[in-house]
C-alpha positions as CSV (number, residue, x, y, z in Angstrom):
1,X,31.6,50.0,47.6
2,X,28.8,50.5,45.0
3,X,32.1,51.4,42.6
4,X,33.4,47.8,43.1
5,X,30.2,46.0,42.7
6,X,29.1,47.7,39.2
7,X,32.9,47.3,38.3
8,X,32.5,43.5,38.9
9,X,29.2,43.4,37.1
10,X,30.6,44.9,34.1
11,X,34.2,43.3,34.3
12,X,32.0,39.9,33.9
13,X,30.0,40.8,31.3
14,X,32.6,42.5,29.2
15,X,34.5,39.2,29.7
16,X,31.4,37.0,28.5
17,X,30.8,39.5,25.8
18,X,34.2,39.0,24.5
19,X,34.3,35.3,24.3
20,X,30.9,35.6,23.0
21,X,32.1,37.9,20.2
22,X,35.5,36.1,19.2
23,X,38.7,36.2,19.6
24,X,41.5,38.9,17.8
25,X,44.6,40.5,18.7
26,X,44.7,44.4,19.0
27,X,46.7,43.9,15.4
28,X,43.7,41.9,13.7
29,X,40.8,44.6,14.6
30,X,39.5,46.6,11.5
31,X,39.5,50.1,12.0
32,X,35.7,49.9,12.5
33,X,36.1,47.4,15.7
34,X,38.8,49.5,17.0
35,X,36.5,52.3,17.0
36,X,33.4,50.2,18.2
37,X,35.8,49.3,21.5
38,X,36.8,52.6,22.0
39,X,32.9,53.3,22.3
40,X,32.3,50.3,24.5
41,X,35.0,51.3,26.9
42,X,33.3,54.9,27.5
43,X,29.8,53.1,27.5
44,X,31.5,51.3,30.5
45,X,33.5,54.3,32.4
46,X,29.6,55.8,32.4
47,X,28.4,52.7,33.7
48,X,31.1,52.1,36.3
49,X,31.8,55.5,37.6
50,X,27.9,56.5,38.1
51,X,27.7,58.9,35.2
52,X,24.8,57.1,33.5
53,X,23.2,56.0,37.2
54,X,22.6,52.7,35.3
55,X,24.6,49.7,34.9
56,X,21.9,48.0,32.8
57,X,21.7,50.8,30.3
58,X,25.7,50.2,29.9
59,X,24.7,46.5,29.7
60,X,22.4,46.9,27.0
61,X,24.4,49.5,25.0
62,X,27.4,47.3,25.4
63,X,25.1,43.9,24.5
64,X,24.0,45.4,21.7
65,X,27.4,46.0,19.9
66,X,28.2,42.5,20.6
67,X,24.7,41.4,19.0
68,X,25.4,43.4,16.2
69,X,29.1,42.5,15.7
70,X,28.0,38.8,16.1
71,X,25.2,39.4,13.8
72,X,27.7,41.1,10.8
73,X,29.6,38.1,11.6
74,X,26.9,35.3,10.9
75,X,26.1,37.5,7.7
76,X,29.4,37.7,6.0
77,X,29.3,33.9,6.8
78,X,25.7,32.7,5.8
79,X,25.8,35.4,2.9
80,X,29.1,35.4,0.9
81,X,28.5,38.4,-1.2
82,X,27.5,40.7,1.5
83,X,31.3,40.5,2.4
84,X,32.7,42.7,0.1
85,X,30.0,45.4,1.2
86,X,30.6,45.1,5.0
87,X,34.4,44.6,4.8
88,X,35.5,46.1,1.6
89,X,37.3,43.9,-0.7
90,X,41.2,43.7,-1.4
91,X,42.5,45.9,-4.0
92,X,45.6,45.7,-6.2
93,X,48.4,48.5,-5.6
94,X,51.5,47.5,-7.1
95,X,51.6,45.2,-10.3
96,X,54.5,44.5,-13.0
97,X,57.2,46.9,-11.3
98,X,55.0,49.6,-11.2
99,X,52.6,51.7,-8.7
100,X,49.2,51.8,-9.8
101,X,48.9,55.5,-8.7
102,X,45.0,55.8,-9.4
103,X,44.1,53.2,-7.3
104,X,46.9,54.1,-4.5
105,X,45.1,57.8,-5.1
106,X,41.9,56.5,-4.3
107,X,43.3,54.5,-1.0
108,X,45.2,57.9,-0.6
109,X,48.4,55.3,0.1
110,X,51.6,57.0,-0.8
111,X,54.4,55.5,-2.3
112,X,56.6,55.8,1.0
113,X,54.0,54.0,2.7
114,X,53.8,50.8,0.4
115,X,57.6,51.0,0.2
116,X,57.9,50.8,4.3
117,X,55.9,48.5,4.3
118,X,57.6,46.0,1.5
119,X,60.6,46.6,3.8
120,X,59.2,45.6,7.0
121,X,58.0,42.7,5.0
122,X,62.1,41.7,3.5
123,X,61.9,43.0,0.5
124,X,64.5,45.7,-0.3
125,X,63.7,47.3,-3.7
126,X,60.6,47.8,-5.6
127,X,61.9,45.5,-8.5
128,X,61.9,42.8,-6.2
129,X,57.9,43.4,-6.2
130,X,55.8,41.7,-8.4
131,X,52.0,42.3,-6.6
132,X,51.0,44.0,-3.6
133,X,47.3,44.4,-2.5
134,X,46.1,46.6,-0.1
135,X,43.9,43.7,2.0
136,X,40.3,44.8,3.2
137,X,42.1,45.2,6.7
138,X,44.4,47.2,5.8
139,X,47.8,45.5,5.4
140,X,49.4,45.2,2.6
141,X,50.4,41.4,1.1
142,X,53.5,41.7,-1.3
143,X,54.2,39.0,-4.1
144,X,57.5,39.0,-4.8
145,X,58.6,37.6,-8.2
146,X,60.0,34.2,-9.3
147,X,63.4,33.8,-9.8
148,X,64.9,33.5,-13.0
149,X,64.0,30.1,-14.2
150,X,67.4,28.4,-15.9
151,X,69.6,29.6,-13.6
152,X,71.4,27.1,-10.8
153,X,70.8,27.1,-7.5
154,X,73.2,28.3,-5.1
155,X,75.1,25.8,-3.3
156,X,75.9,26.6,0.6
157,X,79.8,26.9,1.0
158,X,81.7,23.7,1.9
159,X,83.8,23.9,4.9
C-alpha cells in the first residue's frame, strides 16, 4: 500500500511540475531536456519503489530540475543574448547549391542526412535547395529557391 501512496504523491507532483515547466511535445524537447527527463524518471522509480527510502529527496531532486529549467527559461527571456550560449544558435549548412562541408564537419551532419531530410521535407533534388540551417534544436529548415521570374504561371487543365 505504501507503493500506491508515494506513487500518488509523485504522480501529483510530476503533473504540477510539468504544467509548471511548460508545455512540448516529445518532438520539440532539445536533446538536453530529453536527457533531463530521462533523469527525472529514474529520480522517481527510486522514489516510488523505495530505493531512495525518501519521497521528499525524489521531490526535491525532481523540484529542482523544474526550478532550474524554469529558471534557464526566464533567462533566455529577460536576457536575449544569453540565448545563443544556453541553446546554441542556428547555423547555415547548405547555401547556393552547395554543401558547406566545414560547417556540416563541425555539426558532423553528413550529406545523406541533410538530403533525407530535404526529402521528408518535399524537396526532391539538391538544386531545388537554396538554404538550409541546421536550427539550434536540431532540425533542419530548407529554403527552397524562387522560381524563375518571367516565366507564366501554369494554368490548371480545363475540363
Amino acid at each position: 500500500m505504501e507503493i500506491v501512496v508515494r506513487a500518488v504523491v509523485v504522480f501529483v507532483f510530476l503533473w504540477m511540475v510539468t504544467r509548471a515547466v511548460g508545455r512540448s511535445t516529445l518532438g520539440e524537447l532539445s536533446a538536453f531536456e530529453l536527457l533531463l527527463y530521462v533523469v527525472m524518471g529514474d529520480l522517481v522509480q527510486q522514489a516510488v519503489t523505495q530505493q531512495d527510502y525518501s519521497v521528499t529527496a525524489g521531490l526535491l531532486a525532481i523540484g529542482t530540475f523544474a526550478l532550474l529549467t524554469v529558471a534557464l527559461s526566464w533567462i533566455q527571456w529577460r536576457f536575449p543574448r544569453t540565448r545563443p550560449v544556453l541553446t546554441g544558435r542556428p547555423l547555415l549548412v547548405f547555401a547556393d547549391g552547395r554543401p558547406l562541408e566545414r560547417a556540416m564537419r563541425r555539426q558532423r551532419l553528413s550529406l545523406a542526412d541533410l538530403l533525407v531530410a530535404a526529402r521528408e521535407q518535399g524537396i526532391r533534388s539538391p538544386g531545388d535547395m537554396e538554404y538550409a540551417v541546421l536550427e539550434a534544436d536540431g532540425r533542419i529548415s530548407f529554403f527552397s529557391r524562387e522560381p524563375e521570374a518571367g516565366g507564366a504561371p501554369e494554368k490548371p487543365p480545363q475540363s
